[in-house]
C-alpha positions in Angstrom: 110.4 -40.7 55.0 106.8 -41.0 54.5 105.2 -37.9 52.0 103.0 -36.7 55.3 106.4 -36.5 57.3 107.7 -34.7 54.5 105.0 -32.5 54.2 104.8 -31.9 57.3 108.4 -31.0 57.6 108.0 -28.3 54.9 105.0 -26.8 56.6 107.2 -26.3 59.7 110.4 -24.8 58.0 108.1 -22.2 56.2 106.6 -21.1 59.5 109.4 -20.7 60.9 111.0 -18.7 58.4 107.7 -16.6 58.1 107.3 -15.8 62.2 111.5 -14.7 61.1 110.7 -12.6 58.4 107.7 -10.9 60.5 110.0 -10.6 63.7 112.6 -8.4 61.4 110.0 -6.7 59.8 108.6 -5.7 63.0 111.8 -4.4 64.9 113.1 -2.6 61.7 112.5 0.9 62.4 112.6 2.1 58.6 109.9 -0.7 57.8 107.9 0.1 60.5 107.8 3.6 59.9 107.1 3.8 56.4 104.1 1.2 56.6 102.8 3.4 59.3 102.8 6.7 57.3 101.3 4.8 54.4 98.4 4.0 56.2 98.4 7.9 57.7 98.2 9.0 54.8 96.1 6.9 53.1 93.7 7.6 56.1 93.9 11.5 55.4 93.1 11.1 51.8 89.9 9.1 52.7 88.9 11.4 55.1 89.2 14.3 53.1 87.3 12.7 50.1 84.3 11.7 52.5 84.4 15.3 54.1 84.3 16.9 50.8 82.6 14.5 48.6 79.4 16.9 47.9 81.6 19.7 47.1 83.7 17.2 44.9 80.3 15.7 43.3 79.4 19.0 42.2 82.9 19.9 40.6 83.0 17.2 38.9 80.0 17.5 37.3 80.3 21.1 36.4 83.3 20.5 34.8 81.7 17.3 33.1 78.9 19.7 31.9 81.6 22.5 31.0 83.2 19.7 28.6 80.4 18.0 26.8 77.9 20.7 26.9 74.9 18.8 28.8 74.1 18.0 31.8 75.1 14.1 33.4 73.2 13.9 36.5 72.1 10.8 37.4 
């Protein structure tokens, strides 16, 4: 057997095992459910920063100002 045959070979056993791997992945319900509330939540958190980012801006540097004693605005 020729090293492209080989190769080639290879290349096809680890597709197959990946499209396997993916197709439990996907109809595991635990799996499925956690990676979905990840990104939920993830999603919250991001929203919330961009809604309050101002308010957060000006915490932070009050509290910056509150700990060194001068100002850090940029």
């Amino acid at each position: 057997m020729s090293m492209p045959e080989r190769m080639y070979i290879n290349i096809q056993i680890k597709w197959m095992k990946a499209k396997e791997r993916m197709r439990e992945f996907l109809t595991s319900q635990s799996g499925v459910s956690n990676v979905v509330a990840t990104i939920i939540i993830l999603l919250i958190v991001v929203l919330l920063i961009t809604v309050f980012w101002d308010r957060l801006k000006v915490w932070i540097t009050d509290i910056m100002d509150q700990i060194f004693g001068h100002s850090f605005t940029s």
